[in-house]
C-alpha positions in Angstrom: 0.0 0.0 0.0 2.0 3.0 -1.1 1.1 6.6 -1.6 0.3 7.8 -4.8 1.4 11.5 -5.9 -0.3 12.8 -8.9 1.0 15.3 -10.9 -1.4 18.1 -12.6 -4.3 16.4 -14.0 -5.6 19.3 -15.7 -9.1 17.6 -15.5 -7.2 14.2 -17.0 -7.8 11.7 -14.1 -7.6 8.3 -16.0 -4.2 7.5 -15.6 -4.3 7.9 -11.3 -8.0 5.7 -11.8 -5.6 3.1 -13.7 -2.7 3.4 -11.2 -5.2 2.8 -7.9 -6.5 0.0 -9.4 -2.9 -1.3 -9.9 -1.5 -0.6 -6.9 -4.5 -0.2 -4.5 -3.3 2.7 -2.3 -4.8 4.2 1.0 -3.4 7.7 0.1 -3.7 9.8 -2.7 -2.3 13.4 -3.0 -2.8 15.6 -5.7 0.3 18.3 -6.2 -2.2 20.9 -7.7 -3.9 22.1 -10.9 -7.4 20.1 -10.7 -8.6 22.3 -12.4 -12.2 20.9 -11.8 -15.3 21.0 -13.8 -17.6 19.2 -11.4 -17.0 18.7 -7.5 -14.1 16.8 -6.3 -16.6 13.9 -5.3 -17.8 13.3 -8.2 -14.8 13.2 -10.2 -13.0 11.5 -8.1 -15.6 8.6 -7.1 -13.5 5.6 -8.7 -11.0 6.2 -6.2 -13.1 7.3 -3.3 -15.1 3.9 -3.3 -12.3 2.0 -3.0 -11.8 3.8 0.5 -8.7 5.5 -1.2 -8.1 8.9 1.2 -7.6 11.7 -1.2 -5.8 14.7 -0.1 -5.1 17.6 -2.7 -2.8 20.9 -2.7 -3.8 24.3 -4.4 -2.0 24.8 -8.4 -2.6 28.1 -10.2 -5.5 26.8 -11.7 -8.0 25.9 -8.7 -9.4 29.2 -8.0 -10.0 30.4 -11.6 -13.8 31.2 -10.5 -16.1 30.3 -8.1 -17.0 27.3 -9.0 -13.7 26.0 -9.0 -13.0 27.1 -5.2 -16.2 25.3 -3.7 -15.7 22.5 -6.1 -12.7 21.8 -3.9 -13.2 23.4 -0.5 -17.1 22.6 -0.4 -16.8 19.5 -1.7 -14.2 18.2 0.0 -12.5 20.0 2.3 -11.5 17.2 4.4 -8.6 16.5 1.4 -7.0 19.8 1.8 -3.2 19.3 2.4 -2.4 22.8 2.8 -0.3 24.0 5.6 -0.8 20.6 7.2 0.9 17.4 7.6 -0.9 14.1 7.6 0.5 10.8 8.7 0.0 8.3 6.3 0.0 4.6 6.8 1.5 2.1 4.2 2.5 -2.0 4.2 6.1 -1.1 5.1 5.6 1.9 8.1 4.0 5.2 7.5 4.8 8.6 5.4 4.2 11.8 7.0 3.4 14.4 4.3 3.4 18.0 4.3 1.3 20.3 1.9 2.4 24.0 0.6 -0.4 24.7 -1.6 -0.6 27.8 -4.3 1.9 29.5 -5.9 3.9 33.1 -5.2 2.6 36.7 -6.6 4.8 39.4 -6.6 2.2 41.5 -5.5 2.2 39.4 -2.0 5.7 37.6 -1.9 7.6 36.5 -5.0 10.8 34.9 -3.8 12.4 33.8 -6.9 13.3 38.0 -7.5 15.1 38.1 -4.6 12.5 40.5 -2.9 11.4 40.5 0.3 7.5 40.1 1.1 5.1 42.9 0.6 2.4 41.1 3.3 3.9 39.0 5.7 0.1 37.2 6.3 -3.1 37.6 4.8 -4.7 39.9 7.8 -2.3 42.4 6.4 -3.0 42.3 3.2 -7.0 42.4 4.1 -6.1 45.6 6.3 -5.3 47.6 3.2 -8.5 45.7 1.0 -11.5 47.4 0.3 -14.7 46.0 1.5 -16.0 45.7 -2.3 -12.6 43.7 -3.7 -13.3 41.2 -1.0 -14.6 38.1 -2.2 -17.4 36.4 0.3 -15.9 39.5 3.1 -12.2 37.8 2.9 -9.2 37.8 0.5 -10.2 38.2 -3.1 -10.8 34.9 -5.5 -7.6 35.4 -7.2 -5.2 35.3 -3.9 -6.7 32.1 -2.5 -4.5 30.6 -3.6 -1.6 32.8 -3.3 1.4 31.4 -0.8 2.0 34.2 2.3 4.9 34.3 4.0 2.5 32.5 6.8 2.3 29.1 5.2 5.9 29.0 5.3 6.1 29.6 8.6 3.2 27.4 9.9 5.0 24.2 8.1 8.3 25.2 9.2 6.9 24.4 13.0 6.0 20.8 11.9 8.4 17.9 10.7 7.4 15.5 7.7 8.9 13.0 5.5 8.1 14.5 1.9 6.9 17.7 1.5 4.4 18.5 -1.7 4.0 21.4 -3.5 2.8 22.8 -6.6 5.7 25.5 -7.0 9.3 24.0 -7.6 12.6 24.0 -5.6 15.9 25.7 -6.2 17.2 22.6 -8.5 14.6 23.9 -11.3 15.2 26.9 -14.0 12.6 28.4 -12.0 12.3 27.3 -8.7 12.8 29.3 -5.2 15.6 28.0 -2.5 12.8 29.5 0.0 11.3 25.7 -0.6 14.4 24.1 -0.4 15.1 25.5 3.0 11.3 25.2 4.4 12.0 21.1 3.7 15.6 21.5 5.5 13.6 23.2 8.4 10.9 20.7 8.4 13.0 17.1 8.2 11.7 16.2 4.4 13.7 13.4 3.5 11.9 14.4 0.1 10.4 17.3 -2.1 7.5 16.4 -4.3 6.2 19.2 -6.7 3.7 19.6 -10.3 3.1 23.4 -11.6 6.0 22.8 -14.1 4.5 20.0 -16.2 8.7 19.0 -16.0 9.3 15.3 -14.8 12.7 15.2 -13.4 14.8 14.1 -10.3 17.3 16.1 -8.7 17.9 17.8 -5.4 18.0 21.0 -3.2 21.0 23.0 -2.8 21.1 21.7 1.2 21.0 18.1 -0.7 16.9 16.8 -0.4 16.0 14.5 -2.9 13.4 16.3 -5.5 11.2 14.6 -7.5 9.3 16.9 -10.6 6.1 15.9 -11.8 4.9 16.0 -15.4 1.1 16.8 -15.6 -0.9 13.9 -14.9 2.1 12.0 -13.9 2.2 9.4 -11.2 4.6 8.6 -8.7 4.3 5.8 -6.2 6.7 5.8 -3.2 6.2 3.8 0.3 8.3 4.5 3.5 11.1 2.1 2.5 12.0 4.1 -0.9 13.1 6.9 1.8 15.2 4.6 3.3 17.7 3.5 0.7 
């Protein structure tokens, strides 16, 4: 029983349907970019009838409208990985996973320029948002799924074996070392992310194992992979 990471599906789910009923997994994670059409239940029933836990992460393509945000966090809120870490059992011991879901804005914090953060956490950047930008009396649609320098810090407290996220590590063209050194602060053994449709293995500059994932991609790994 390992987990299953899944990169982007882009609404293409048949090749993690044809890799659960391969490998029959209790965990599922999804590194981002649903980019739903209908809600997560539905689309996802194959797997969730087979008593298949599916968590999920933010991509840049989850909070296009409205739709798209309850899709997810109405739906199925229970799968959201964000900022959390989840203990996940497997045949050979047990995988703690961490999720940093969204991607960087420069309007908010966009590490890869070197810059430092404009809002350190989002009840800054809703002091200086007018009541009528707000979306449902919170942050607007399009920074739901923004990263603050919050999320960062909230995951830092915690310790995990693989860390998922949808924006990439240092060791890709356009990556941020701010991951790499939230998974050296955090324990991860490994750093899982999508976003860049780029599959690829390669490390951190404080030397994590990384492992890309091409959209729609799957990658199977159990507790004992972490140990060799």
């Amino acid at each position: 029983m390992p987990v299953l990471f899944y990169g982007d599906p882009h609404q293409n789910f048949d090749p993690l349907f044809d890799a659960v009923a391969r490998h029959r997994p209790e965990h599922v994670v999804i590194a981002g970019d649903l980019d739903l059409q209908r809600p997560f239940r539905d689309v996802l029933a194959p797997v969730i009838a087979q008593g298949v836990h599916c968590w999920w992460i933010l991509g840049n393509h989850d909070c296009t409208d409205a739709a798209q945000y309850d899709f997810l966090f109405e739906d199925y809120p229970q799968g959201n990985l964000g900022s959390r870490v989840v203990e996940m059992p497997c045949r050979d011991g047990t995988l703690s996973v961490a999720g940093l879901s969204g991607i960087y804005r420069g309007r908010v914090w966009y590490p890869i320029s070197g810059k430092k953060p404009v809002f350190q956490c989002r009840e800054d950047f809703l002091a200086v948002t007018r009541p009528h930008v707000r979306w449902r009396k919170g942050l607007p649609l399009r920074q739901r799924d923004t990263i603050f320098p919050e999320d960062h810090d909230i995951l830092a407290r915690l310790k995990c074996d693989v860390l998922v996220s949808h924006e990439a590590p240092s060791c890709h063209e356009f990556g941020t070392a701010e991951i790499d050194r939230l998974g050296q602060k955090m324990g991860a053994k490994l750093l899982v992310h999508g976003h860049m449709h780029h599959p690829y293995r390669g490390h951190s500059k404080f030397g994590t194992p990384v492992r890309g994932l091409d959209g729609a991609e799957v990658f199977v790994l159990s507790p004992q992979d972490l140990a060799t």
